[in-house]
Structure formats: C-alpha cells, structure tokens
N, C-alpha and C positions, 0 to 999 in steps of 0.2 A: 305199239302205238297205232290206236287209227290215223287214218289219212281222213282229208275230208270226203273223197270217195264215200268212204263207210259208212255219213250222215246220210237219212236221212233227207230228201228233198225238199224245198220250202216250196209251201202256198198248190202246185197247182195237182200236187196228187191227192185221191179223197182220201188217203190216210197211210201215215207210214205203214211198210210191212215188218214181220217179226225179225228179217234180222236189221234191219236198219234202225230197229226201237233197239233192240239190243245193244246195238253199235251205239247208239247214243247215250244208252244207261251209262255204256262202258268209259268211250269219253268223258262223262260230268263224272264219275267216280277218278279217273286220271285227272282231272282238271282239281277237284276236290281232294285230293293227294297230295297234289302239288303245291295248292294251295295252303296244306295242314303242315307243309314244311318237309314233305315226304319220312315221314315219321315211319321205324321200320314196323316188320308186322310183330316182333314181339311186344314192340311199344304198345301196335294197337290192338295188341292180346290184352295191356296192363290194362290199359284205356278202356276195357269193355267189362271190366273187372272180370276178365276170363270168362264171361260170356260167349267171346270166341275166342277159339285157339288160334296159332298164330298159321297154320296148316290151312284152316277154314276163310281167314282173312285172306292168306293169299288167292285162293280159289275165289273169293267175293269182288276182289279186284281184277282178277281177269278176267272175270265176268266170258265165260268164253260160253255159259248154260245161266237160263235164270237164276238166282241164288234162292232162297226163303225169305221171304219178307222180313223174318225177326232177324237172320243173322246181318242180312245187308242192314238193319235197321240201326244193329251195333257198330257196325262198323259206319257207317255215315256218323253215328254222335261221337265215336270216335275221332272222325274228322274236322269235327265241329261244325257238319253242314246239315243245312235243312231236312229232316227226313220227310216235309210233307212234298218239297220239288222232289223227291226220291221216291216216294211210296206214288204222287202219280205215273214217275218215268216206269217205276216196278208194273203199277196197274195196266199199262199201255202195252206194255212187252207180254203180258199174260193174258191182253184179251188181242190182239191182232194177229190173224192165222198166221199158222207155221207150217212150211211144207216138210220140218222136220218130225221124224217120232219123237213123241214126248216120253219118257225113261218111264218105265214101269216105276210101282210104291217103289219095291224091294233096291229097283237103280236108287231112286231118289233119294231113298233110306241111306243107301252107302256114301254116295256122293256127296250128301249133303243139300240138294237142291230139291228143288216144291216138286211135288203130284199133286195134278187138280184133285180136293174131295179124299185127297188121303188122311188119314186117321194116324196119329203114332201112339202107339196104345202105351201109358206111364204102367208096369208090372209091379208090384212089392206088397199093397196089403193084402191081408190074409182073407178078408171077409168086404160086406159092404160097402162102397165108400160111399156118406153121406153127403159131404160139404167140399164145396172148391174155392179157393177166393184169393186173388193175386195181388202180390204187395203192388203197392204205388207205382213203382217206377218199372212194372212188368218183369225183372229178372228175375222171381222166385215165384212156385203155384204150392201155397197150404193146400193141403188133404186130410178132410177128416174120416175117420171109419169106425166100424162096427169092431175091429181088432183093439180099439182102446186106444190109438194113436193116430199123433199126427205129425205129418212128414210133409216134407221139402223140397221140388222138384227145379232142376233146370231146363226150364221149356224148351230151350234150343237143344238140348241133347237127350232129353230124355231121362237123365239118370236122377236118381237122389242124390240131395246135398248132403254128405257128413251122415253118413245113417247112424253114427251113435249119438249126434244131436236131433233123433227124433223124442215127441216130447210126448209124452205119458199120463191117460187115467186110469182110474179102478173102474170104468164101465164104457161103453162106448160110447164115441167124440159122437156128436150130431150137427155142430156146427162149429165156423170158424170165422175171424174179422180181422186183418190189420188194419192198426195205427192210420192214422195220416202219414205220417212222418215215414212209415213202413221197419219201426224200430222194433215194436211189441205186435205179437199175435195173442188175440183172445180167443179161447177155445170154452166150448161149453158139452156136457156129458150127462149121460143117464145115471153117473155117480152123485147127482145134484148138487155140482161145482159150476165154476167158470176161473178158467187158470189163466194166468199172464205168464207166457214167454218173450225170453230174447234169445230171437235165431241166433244172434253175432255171438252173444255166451254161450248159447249150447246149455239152458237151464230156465228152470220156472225163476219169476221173479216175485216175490212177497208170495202169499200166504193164500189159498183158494176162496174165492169169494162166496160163501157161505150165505142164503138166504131163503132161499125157495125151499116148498117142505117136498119139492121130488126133484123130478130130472128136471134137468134146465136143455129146453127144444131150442132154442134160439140165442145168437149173438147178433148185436152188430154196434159198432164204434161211429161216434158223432163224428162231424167232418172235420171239426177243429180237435178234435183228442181228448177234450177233456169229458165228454160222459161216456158211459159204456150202459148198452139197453139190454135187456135180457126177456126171454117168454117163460116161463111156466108150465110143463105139460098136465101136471098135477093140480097145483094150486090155482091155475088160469090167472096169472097176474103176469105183470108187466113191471119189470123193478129197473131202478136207472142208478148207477154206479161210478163212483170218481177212480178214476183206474191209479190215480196217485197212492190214495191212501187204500182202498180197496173197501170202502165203508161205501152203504148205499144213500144215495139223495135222496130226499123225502119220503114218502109213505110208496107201497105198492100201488100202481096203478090199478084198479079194479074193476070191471064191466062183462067180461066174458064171462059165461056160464061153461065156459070147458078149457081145455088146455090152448095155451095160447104157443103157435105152433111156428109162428114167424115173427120178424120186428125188419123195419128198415127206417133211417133217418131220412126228412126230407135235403134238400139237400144246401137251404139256409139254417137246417140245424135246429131249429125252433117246433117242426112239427115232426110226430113219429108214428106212424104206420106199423097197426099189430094184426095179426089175421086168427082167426079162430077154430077150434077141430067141430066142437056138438054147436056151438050156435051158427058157426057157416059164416058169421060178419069180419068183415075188414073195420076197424077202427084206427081214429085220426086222435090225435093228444094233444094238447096245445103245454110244450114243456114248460112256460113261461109261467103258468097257474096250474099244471097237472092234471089240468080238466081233459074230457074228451070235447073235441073239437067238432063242431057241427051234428050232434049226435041225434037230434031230431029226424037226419037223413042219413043214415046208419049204411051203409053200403052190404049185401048180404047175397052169397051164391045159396046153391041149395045142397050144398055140401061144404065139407069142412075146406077151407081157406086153407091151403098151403103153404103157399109163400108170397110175397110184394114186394113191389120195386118200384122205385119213384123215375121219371125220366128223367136226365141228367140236368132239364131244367127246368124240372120240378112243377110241370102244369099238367102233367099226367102223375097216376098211380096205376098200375099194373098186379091183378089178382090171379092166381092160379090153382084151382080148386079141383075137390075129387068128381064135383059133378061135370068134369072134363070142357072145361071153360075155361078162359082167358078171357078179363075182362078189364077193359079202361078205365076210369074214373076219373073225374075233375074235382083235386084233394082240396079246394075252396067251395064250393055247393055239395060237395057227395052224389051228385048224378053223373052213372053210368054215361057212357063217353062211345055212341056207335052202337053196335051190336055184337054182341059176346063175339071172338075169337073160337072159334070151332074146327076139328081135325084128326086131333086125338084121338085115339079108340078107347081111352080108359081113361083116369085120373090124371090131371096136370099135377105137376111134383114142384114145380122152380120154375124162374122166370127171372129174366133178365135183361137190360137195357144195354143196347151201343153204347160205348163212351160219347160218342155223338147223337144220339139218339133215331137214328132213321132207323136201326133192326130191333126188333123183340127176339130172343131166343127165348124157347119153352120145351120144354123135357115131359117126358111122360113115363106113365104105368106098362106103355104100348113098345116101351122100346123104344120109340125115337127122338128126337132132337128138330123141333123146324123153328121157322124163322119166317118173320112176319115183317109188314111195313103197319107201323103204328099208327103213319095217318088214313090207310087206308082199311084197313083192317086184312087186306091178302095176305096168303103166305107166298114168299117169296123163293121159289124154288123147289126142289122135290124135299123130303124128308131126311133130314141125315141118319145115318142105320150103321149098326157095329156094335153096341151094347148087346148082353145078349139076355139081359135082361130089363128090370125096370132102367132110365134115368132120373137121379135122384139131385143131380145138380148142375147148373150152367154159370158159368161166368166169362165175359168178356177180356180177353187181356186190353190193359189202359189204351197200348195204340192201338187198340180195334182190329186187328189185322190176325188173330187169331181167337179160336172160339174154346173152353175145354169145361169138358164134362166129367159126371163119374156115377158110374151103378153101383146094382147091386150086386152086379156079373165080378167086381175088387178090381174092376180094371178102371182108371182115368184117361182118358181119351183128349186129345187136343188136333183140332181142326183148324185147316189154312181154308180159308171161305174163298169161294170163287168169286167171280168178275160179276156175275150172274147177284150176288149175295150182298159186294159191296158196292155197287154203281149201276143205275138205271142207263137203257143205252143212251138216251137225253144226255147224261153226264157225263157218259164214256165218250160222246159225240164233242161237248162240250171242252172236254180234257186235253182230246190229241186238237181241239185247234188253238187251244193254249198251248201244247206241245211244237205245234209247226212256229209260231211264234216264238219258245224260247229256242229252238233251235237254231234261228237266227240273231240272236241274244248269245247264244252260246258259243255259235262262231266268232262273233266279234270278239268276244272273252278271252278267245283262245289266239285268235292272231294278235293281240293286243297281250298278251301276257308273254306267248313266243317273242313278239319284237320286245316286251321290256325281258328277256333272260337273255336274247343277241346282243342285248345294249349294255347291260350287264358284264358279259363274256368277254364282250370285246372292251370294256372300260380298265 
C-alpha cells in the first residue's frame, strides 16, 4: 500500500516526476480495487473475457513498472472505472522523465509491459496480408491475406484465437469489415465472393454473396448493420447488400471507368465514399437515391485512388493514392481541403482516422507507416519502420491507444504510439495540471473512504 509519501506533491512543483506519477497510477488502481469490492484476479481474468490473465492482472495492480495501455485498459473496465482518468494517469507516467532504464522490446516482451516505438510482430500467414480491421470493442484484430484466409488475433498477446476457427476462400481475402455489433465479419476475395462469418461459431453464416462478374476489392459495413457496400475490381461498380438475407439492394452503382478498389460509409450512414484504380476519382453516393452525390465536383488524384476514410465526424474524407498523396476533402462541396499530404517515397496503400480524429495514419509502397495532424497537415513524428516490405493496411484500435498494421513482408505489426504521437506538449501541459488537481481529489477520496472502513470495523 502507498503511504501518502508516495503522492505526488500538489500545486507548487512544475510537474510530477516518474515515480510519483507511478505511485499515483498505483494508488487510483488500489482505490479502484477497492472500490470494485476487491474482486479477486481470477474474477478479473473472467471480467476481461480473458483478455488478461489472472498472472497479468496482478502484475497490473502492482503496478510496480508501467503496464501496456491495453492490458491496464482491461483491467480498469474490469473494475468498472473510468479508463479516460486512467489512460491520462497512463499518459503522464510515460511522458515525465525517468531516472530509471526503461526495459529493452525483448524485457517488455517478457514482462508484459510497454517499449516506446516497439512493434510486436502477429507471425501466422503464409503470404501477403492485405486487410486489418478491429471489432468494436477492440478485443479481437481480423486479418485478411494473400493465403486465402482470415484469422483472429488477441492484441494483448499476440497469439491467434482458436486457429481452426480460421475462416476460408478459394482465392485470396483483400478485404475485411465487422459488424457494428462485432457479431459477423464480412470478408471479400479475388474468388468474386463476399462471405459472412461468426467468429463466436467458428463458421461461415448463409450462403457467399454472389454478384460482381470478378474479384470483389473492397468491404465495408454501414454504421447501423443493416447494409453491406462492396467495390468491383473487374466490373468497376459498387453494389450495396442486406447482410440478413444476402440479396443486393437496388441496381449497381455505376460511374467509374475502372476497378473500384475501396468503399468507406460516411459516418451518418447516408453517404458512401468509392475510390477508383484507371480514372484516379474518389466518389460520393447519396444512398437515399443511388445518385452520386455532388458529381459536378468529382474529386480526382492522378493516380489510381487506393483507399478512403471519412473522419469520425464525418466533415473530412481522406484519399490515398499511387500518385503518393494523401489528400483532404470537404464530402459536402468536393473541394480539396489544404494541400496534399506529402512524404511517401512511392504509392499510398491505406489510410486511416483516430477514433478521435486528431491522427491520420498512412502506409505505403516505401515501407512505412506515418502519422499526420489532419488539421494541419504535418506529420507528426519520425516514420514508423519494421515492415520489410510494402504496407498494405492500417487500422486504429477503438480506444486509440494502439495502432496495427500489415504487408506484404505476411507479418501484422501492432504499435503502442508514443506521448509524442498522442498529445501535443500544450496538452500534456494541460493534463498534469488537471492531474495536480485530482491528486488532491484523490486524497480526500482516500482518507474519507479509510475513516468510512475504520467506522465500519469498529461498528
């Protein structure tokens, strides 16, 4: 148990040091413990749906080394406490110097606790991997690949889930979407399908969605569940699908002169975002008529259109093209938003949004991974590196707080984003004096809950 020694000082130091952030992480986790009715750690193995083991819990509660932001992350909703007052106490202990060495990967690896910038490489497909996309509630990362399959990762360990519930085409996967709900994964392949699984079954569900006269390039699921959008690498169309019955909703969508190579939903659901290989255009749909939407002002790189991604609130669109651009868009006028995003040594492959929207993640032909501020158009830090070839896909986990990727190199890679990546120092600045603040919130907490278990004890 700390003493209050251990805090942290209020008001007149310019900022806690690392171990006194420590020591307080530690405390609101013993407070939040206690609070949960000290529920033992098998419980909060149950409680994390095995997300952690009951070995890693306790190590997260003794917090004696920073933890990983995902495991501590399960273990606080395990407790039923706020993870955003935990993910800033996390943020604060990771940027305030430490006069201690920080554990090499290979320590952290073992131990179970962060390396800045460390990479934990997911090992298992044979070839490719194309597509990455995390269910909802962050506990599971789909992988799609060039081996015909797709598989099932536990972020916080690394391993595959149940590898003979991995799920199966006759040609290779190039894309992946779950659900809202995160019940069903739709997968699409150069077999010119789109298949519905249930991870929880371990089994395709109904019957391969059948339309497109070639490969199907692209997936992605409306926000509310009920349509499923599709690209065309052959046909160049755009088909939209009831994932109930597996029957398509009205006519194909029509416009592009070439394969349509991405889709993404806005994020009221109503408008849909396709990007194109030979005509290089990004188009807008309005689903409510079928029409393209604003098509007068057609949005167009000078290469084939990769992929798009709307911002989580939906007043940007984000394009990622071979003419090695990244570029903004405003999806109510179709005018370009700034000035292209530039960096890349080759073709942008993917593009991605924070679940909060202040990072762009963007992958390339070149091998790496950077990370942009979308209002200003800078990249925000050096370039991520470890692919040892193209990257071919990025996605966000939901709580923001990890990033993963995956080439051509058959490796998936998942990165812990630095201090550097998630907080301007303005905000870092801004955080620990809301931190000296709860810390005298937190004392009172704590002498006030001590005198009600004395009062207790002795009743």
């Amino acid at each position: 148990m700390s003493s209050p020694a251990d805090l942290p000082p209020g008001g007149e130091d310019p900022a806690p040091d690392h171990a006194a952030a420590l020591a307080l992480l530690r405390e609101r986790l013993r407070l939040a413990h206690l609070h949960a009715g000290e529920p033992s750690l098998r419980e909060i193995e149950r409680r994390s749906g095995k997300g952690v083991s009951h070995t890693t819990a306790a190590a997260v509660l003794k917090c004696q080394k920073l933890p990983r932001w995902g495991q501590l992350e399960l273990v606080v909703e395990a407790l039923k406490a706020d993870p955003k007052e935990f993910h800033t106490l996390w943020l604060t202990v990771r940027t305030v110097p430490s006069v201690e060495a920080k554990p090499s990967f290979a320590e952290a690896e073992k131990e179970g606790f962060d390396a800045p910038d460390a990479a934990l490489a997911l090992l298992g497909h044979g070839r490719s991997v194309f597509a990455v996309a995390w269910r909802p509630d962050g506990l599971l990362l789909a992988t799609a690949s060039y081996d015909k399959t797709v598989r099932l990762w536990n972020p916080d360990t690394g391993q595959q889930v149940d590898s003979r519930r991995r799920a199966r085409h006759t040609g290779p996967v190039v894309s992946v979407a779950w659900s809202a709900d995160g019940h069903l994964l739709a997968s699409a392949s150069d077999d010119g399908t789109m298949r519905l699984w249930s991870p929880e079954a371990g089994k395709q569900i109904g019957k391969p969605l059948i339309g497109h006269t070639g490969p199907v390039a692209a997936v992605a699921w409306s926000p509310d569940g009920h349509l499923l959008a599709s690209g065309g690498s052959v046909d160049g169309t755009v088909r939209l699908w009831n994932p109930d019955t597996g029957q398509q909703v009205g006519e194909p969508l029509t416009g592009h002169t070439g394969a349509v190579l991405a889709v993404a939903f806005h994020p009221d659901g109503h408008l849909l975002a396709s990007g194109g290989s030979v005509d290089g255009t990004v188009r807008l749909w309005n689903l409510d008529t079928g029409q393209q939407f604003n098509s007068r002002r057609r949005t167009r790189h000078a290469g084939p259109a990769y992929a798009v991604a709307f911002h989580p609130d939906g007043h940007l669109l984000a394009s990622a093209s071979d003419d090695g651009t990244v570029r903004l868009w405003n999806p109510d006028t179709g005018q370009q938003v700034g000035e292209p995003l530039t960096g890349h040594t080759g073709a942008v492959l993917a593009v991605a949004f924070h679940p909060d929207g202040h990072l762009l993640a963007t992958a390339g032909r070149d091998g790496t991974v950077r990370l942009w501020n979308p209002n200003t158009g800078r990249q925000v830090g050096e370039p991520l590196t470890g692919h040892a070839r193209s990257v071919s896909a990025v996605a966000f986990r939901p709580s923001g707080h990890l990033l993963a990727t995956a080439g051509t190199d058959a490796t998936v890679r998942l990165w812990q984003l630095t201090a550097e990546h998630e907080a301007s120092r303005e905000h870092l600045e801004e955080q620990i004096g809301c931190l000296r603040a709860r810390v005298a919130v937190l004392r009172r907490e704590r002498n006030e809950l001590a005198a009600h278990l004395r009062h207790r004890a002795s009743s």
